[in-house]
C-alpha positions in Angstrom: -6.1 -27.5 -18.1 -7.2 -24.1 -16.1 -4.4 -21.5 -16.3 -3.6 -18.7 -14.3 -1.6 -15.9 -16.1 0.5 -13.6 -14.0 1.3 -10.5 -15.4 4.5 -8.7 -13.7 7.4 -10.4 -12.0 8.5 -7.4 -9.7 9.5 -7.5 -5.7 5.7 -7.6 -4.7 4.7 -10.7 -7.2 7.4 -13.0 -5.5 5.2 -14.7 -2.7 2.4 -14.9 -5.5 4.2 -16.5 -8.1 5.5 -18.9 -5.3 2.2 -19.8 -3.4 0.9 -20.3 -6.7 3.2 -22.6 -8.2 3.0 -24.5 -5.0 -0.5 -25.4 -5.2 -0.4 -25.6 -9.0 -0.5 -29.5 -9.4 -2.8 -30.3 -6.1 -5.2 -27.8 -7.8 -4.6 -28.8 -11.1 -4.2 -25.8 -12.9 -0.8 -24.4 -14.7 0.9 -20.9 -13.7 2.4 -18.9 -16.9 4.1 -15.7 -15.7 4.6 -12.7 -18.0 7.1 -10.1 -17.8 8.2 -7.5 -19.6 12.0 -8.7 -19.0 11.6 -12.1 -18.9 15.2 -12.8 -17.6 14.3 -11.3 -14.3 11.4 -13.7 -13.6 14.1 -16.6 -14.6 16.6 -15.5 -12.3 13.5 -15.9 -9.7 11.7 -19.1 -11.0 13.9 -20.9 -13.2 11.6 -23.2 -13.2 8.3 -22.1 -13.9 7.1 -21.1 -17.3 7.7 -17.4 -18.4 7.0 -15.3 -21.4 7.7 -12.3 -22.9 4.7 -10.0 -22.4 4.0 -6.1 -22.9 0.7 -4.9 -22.9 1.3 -2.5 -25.0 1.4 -4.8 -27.4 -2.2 -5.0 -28.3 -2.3 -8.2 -30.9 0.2 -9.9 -28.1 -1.4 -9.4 -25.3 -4.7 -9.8 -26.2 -3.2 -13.4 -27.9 -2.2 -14.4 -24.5 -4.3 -13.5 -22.1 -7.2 -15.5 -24.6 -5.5 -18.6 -23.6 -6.1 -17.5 -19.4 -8.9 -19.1 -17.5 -7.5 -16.2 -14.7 -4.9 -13.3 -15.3 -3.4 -11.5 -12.2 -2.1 -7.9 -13.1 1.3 -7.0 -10.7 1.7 -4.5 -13.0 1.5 -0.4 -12.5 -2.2 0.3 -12.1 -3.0 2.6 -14.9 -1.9 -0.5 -17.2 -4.6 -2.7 -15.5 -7.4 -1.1 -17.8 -5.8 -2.3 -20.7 -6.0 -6.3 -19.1 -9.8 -5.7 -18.0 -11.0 -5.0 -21.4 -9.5 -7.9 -23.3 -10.7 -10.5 -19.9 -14.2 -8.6 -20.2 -14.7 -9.2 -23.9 -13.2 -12.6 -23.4 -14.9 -14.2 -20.2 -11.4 -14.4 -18.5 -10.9 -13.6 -14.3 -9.2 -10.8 -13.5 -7.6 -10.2 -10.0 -5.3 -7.6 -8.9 -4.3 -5.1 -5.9 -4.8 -1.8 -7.2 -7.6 0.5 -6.1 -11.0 0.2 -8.5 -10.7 2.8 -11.0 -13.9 4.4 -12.5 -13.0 3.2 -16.0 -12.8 -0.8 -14.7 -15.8 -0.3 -13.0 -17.4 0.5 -16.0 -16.9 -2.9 -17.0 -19.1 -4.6 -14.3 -21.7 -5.1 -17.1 -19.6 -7.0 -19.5 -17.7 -9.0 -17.2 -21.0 -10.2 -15.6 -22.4 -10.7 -19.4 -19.0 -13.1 -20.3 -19.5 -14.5 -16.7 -16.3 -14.0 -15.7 -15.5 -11.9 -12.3 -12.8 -8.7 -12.2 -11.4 -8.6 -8.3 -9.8 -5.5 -7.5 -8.2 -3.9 -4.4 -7.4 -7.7 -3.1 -3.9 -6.9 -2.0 -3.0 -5.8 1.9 -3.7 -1.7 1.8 -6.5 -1.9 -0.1 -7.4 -5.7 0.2 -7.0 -7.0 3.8 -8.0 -4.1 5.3 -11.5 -4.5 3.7 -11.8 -8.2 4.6 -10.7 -8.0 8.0 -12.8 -5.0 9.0 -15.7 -5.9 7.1 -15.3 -9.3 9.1 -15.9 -7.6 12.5 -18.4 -4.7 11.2 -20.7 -7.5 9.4 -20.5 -9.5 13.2 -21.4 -6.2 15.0 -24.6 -5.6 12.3 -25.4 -9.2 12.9 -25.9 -8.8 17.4 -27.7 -5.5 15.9 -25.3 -3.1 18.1 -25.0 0.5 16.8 -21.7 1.3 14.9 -20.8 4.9 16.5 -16.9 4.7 15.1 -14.5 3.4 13.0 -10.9 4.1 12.4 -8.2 2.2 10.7 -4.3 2.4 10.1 -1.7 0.5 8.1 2.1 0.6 7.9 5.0 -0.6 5.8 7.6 -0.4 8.3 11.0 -1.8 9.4 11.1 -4.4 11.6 12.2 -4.2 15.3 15.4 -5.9 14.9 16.5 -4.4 11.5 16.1 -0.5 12.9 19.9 -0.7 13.8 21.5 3.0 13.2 18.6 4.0 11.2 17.1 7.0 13.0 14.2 7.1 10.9 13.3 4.1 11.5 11.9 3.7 8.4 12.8 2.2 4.4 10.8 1.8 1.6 9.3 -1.1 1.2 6.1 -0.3 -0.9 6.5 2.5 -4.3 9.0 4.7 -2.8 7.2 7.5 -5.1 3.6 6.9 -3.4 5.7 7.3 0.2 6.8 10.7 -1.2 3.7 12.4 -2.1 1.7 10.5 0.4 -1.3 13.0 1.5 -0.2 16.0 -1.3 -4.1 15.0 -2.5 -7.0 16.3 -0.4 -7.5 14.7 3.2 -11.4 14.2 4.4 -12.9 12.2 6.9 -15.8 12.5 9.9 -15.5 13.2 13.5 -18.1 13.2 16.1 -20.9 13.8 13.4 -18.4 16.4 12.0 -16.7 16.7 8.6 -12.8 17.5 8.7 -10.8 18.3 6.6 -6.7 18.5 6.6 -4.7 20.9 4.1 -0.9 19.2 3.0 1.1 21.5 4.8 -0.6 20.8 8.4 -1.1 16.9 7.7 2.2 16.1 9.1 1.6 18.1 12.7 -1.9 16.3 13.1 -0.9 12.7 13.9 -2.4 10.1 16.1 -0.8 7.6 18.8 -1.8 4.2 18.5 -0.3 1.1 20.7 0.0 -2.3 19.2 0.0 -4.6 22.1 3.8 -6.4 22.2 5.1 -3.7 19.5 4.4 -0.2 21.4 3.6 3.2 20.0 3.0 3.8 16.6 2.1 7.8 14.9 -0.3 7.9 12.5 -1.5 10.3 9.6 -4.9 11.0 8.1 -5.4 9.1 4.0 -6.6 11.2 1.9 -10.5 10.4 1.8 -11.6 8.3 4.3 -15.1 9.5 2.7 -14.7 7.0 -0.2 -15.6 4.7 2.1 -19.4 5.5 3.6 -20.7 3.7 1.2 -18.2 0.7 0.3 -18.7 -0.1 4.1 -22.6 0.9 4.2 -21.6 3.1 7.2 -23.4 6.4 6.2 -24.3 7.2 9.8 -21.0 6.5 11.4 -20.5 9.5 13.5 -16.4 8.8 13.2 -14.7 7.6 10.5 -10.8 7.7 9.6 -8.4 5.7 7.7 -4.6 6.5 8.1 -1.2 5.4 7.5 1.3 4.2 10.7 5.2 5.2 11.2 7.4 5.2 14.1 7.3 8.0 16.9 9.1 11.0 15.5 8.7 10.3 11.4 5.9 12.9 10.8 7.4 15.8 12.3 10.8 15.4 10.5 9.3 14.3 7.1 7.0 17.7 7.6 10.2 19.3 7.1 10.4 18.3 3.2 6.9 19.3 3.1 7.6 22.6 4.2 10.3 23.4 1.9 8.2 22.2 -1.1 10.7 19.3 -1.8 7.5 16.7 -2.0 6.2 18.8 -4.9 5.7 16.9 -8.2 4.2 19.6 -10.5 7.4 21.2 -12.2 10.5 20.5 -13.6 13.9 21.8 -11.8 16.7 23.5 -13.5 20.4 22.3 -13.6 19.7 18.7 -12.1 22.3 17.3 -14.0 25.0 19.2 -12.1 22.8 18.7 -8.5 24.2 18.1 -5.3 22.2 16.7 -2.6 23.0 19.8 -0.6 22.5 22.1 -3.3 19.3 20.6 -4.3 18.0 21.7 -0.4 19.8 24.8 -0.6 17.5 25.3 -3.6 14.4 25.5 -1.5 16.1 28.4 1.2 17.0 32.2 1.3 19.9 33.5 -0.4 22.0 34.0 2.4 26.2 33.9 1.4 26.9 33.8 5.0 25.0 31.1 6.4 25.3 27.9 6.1 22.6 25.5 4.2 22.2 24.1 7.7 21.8 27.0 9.5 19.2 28.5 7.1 17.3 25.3 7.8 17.4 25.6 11.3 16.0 28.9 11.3 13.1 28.6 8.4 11.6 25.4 10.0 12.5 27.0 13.8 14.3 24.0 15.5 18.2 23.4 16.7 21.3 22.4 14.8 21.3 19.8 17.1 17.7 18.6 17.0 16.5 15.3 16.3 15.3 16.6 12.9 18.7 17.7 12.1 20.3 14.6 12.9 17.9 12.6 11.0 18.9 15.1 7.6 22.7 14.5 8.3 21.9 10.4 8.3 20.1 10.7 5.5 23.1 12.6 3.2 20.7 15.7 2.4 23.9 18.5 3.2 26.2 15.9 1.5 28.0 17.4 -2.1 27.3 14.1 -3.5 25.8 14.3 -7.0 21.8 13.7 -7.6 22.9 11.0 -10.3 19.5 12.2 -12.6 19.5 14.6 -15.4 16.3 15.9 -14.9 13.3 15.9 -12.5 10.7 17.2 -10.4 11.0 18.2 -6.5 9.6 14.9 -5.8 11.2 12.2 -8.2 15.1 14.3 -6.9 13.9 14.0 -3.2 12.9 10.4 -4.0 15.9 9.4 -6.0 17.9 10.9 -2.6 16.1 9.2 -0.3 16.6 5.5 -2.2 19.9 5.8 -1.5 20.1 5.2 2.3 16.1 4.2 2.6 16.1 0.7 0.8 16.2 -2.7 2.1 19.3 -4.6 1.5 20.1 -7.9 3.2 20.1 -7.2 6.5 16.7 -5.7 6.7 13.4 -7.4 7.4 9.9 -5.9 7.0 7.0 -5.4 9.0 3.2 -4.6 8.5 1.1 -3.3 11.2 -2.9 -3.0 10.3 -5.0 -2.1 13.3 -8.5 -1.1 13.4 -11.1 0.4 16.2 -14.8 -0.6 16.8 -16.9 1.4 18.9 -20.3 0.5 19.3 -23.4 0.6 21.7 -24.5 -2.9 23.2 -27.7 -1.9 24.8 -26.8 1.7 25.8 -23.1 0.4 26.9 -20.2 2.4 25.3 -18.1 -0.9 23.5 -14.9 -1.4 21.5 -13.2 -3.6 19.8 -9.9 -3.0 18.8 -8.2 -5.6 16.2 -4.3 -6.0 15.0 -2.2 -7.7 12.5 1.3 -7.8 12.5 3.7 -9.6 10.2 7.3 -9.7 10.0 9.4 -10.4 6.3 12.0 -13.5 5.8 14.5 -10.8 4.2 14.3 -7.9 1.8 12.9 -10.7 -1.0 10.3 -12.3 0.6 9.2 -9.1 2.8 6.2 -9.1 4.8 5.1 -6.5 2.0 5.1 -9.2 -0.5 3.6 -11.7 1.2 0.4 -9.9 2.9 0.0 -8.0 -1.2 0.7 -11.4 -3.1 -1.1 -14.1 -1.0 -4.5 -12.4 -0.7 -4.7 -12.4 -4.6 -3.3 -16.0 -4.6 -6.1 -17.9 -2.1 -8.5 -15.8 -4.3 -7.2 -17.4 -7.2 -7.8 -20.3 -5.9 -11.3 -20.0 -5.0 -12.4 -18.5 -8.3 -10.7 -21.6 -9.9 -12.7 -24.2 -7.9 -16.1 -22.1 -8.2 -16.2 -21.3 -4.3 -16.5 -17.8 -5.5 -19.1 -17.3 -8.0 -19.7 -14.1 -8.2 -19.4 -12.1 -11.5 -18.9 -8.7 -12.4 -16.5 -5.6 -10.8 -16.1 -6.3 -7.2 -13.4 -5.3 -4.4 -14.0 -7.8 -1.3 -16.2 -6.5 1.3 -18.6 -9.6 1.1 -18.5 -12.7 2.9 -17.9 -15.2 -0.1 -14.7 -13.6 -0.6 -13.4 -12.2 2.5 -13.9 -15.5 4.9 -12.2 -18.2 2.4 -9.2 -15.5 2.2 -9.3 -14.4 5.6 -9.5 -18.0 6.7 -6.5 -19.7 4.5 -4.4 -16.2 5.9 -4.9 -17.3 9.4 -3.8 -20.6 8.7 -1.0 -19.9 7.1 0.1 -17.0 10.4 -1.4 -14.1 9.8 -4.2 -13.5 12.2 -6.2 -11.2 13.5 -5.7 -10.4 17.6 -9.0 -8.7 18.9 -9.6 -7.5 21.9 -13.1 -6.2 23.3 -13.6 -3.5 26.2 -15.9 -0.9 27.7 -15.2 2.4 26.5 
């Protein structure tokens, strides 16, 4: 019998593990999950059969994943090398959500040798992105229009009915540490035939407006290379280009604040951590001043009120607070992080939301065209969030389809062509997540 190995058993393998096992008999094929701590994929699937995996464990892991028609790696991305060489010298599938690294793409050759196929960046942000832009792009090179523009946002957000008190309007529900030193890398992309490019410290003032139809106004800030993607697209004479990230009106300009003060930076190690308040740890980053207080030193370096919207948003969040850190050591970023997970994840009140949206503009005989496209979908509960579900389920119709031969392909590929991106695409809209376009002059 065909077997899929799943490798990781953490919040965003849940819907997955689930569709998987769901489809398991029909399909015929038998779903083994391993998991570092096996008693946490129990707790979740007391049913399904679970092993104690590390892949660290060279003789282990390359023992198991032998046994694999298909492995799926959940697990942290600089791990996944370690999976694609044993599935490339073993002819075994390999799927996963993480962005292709150079070193897996080296593997292309001996993946396609073993005939077996490596899938990357088949989750939601990379993953449906591709498929569903590449969807409309491939439609608009068909009609032979001219592609003059193409932007794109995603966001992990809070659903409208779980905002409650929550000023920000905002909790974690992706890797709280990529939310903290999103854009600290360099920021490119193209505008009107011109390269652009957006240091760290400005990235949080240069923000977009976008509207979802039925969900209102979203602000959005620049990726880091929206270049990377010229060729992956085969849009090397798109005049704009831009990929960014979408939060709720007033986010930027208060988490430009922890930019500012350097509390986002990740390259050294504090002193006396152990002993850190949250207001101390702020204090840190501010003139010596005995007679002001942390607040008011605030107020004045980042030149707004003491009772600003900013400012409220700090007090929410416990930043002047004399509680404890609770870590003995750490960088800017992994203390600012650690703070922040206090008040900023989801407990059981709060449902998810993913907003993707992209822009077409294009010329249809001389006529200025777009096409603007959305997805939006809501989470059950802070289990099976909307994160979960639009990361896990991608990789799980894939699965699916590289089982049954419907995708033949071998090699390193990430799913910009139509033999992967319409079955996905297809089974997603079936199952609720669909695409709203609409098409105007512009």
């Amino acid at each position: 019998m065909k077997s899929v190995l799943i490798l990781g058993a953490g919040r965003s393998s849940t819907s997955l593990i689930r569709y998987l096992l769901d489809n398991s008999v029909a399909d015929g094929f038998q779903v083994i999950i391993g998991e570092k701590e096996p008693d946490i994929a129990h707790k979740k699937f007391p049913k399904a059969e679970i092993l104690a995996f590390d892949i660290l464990d060279k003789e282990q892991a390359a023992r198991e994943i032998k046994k694999a028609t298909l492995v799926i790696s959940m697990l942290p991305a600089s791990l996944h090398v370690h999976v694609a060489r044993i599935c490339a010298s073993e002819g075994i599938h390999l799927l996963t959500a993480s962005y292709l690294s150079e070193e897996i793409k080296a593997l292309s050759d001996a993946f396609a040798a073993s005939k077996a196929i490596c899938l990357m960046e088949m989750g939601l942000d990379p993953g449906i992105d591709h498929m569903s832009a590449m969807k409309v792009l491939d439609r608009i090179q068909k009609k032979g229009f001219e592609l003059t523009s193409f932007e794109t946002f995603t966001g992990g957000l809070l659903a409208d009915d779980a905002i409650k008190d929550n000023p920000w309007n905002y909790k974690f529900t992706w890797n709280p540490r990529n939310v903290v030193l999103a854009g600290s890398g360099s920021v490119k992309f193209i505008q009107e035939g011109k390269y652009k490019y957006i240091p760290y410290h400005r990235l949080f003032r240069r923000t977009e407006v976008i509207h979802i139809p039925g969900y209102g106004y979203f602000e959005g800030y620049a990726n880091r290379d929206s270049l990377n993607y010229l060729d992956l697209y085969n849009l090397r004479n798109i005049r704009t280009l831009y990929r960014g990230t979408l939060r709720r009106p007033g986010f930027c300009r208060a988490w430009d604040i922890f930019v500012q003060l350097g509390a986002t930076d990740d390259s050294y190690q504090m002193e006396g951590v152990e002993q850190m308040t949250h207001r101390q740890f702020i204090n840190s980053f501010l003139q010596f001043n005995p007679h002001d207080s942390v607040e008011l030193k605030l107020a004045h370096y980042m030149n707004f009120g003491l009772e600003s919207e900013e400012m409220y948003k700090l007090n929410w969040l416990g930043i002047f607070s004399e509680e404890k850190v609770g870590l003995s050591q750490g960088t800017p970023a992994q203390i600012l992080e650690h703070i922040l997970k206090k008040k900023w994840t989801l407990d059981s009140t709060d449902r998810d939301m993913i907003v993707m949206w992209h822009k077409f503009d294009f010329l249809d005989k001389g006529r200025h065209k777009q096409i603007q496209a959305h997805m939006v979908a809501v989470g059950d509960d802070e289990v099976n969030t909307a994160m979960a579900k639009t990361v896990g389920l991608p990789l799980g119709i894939a699965a699916r389809e590289v089982l049954a031969g419907r995708i033949a392909l071998t090699g390193v590929h990430i799913p910009t062509q139509k033999e992967i991106y319409e079955p996905v695409l297809a089974e997603l809209e079936r199952m609720g997540f669909e695409f709203m376009e609409r098409e105007t002059l512009s």
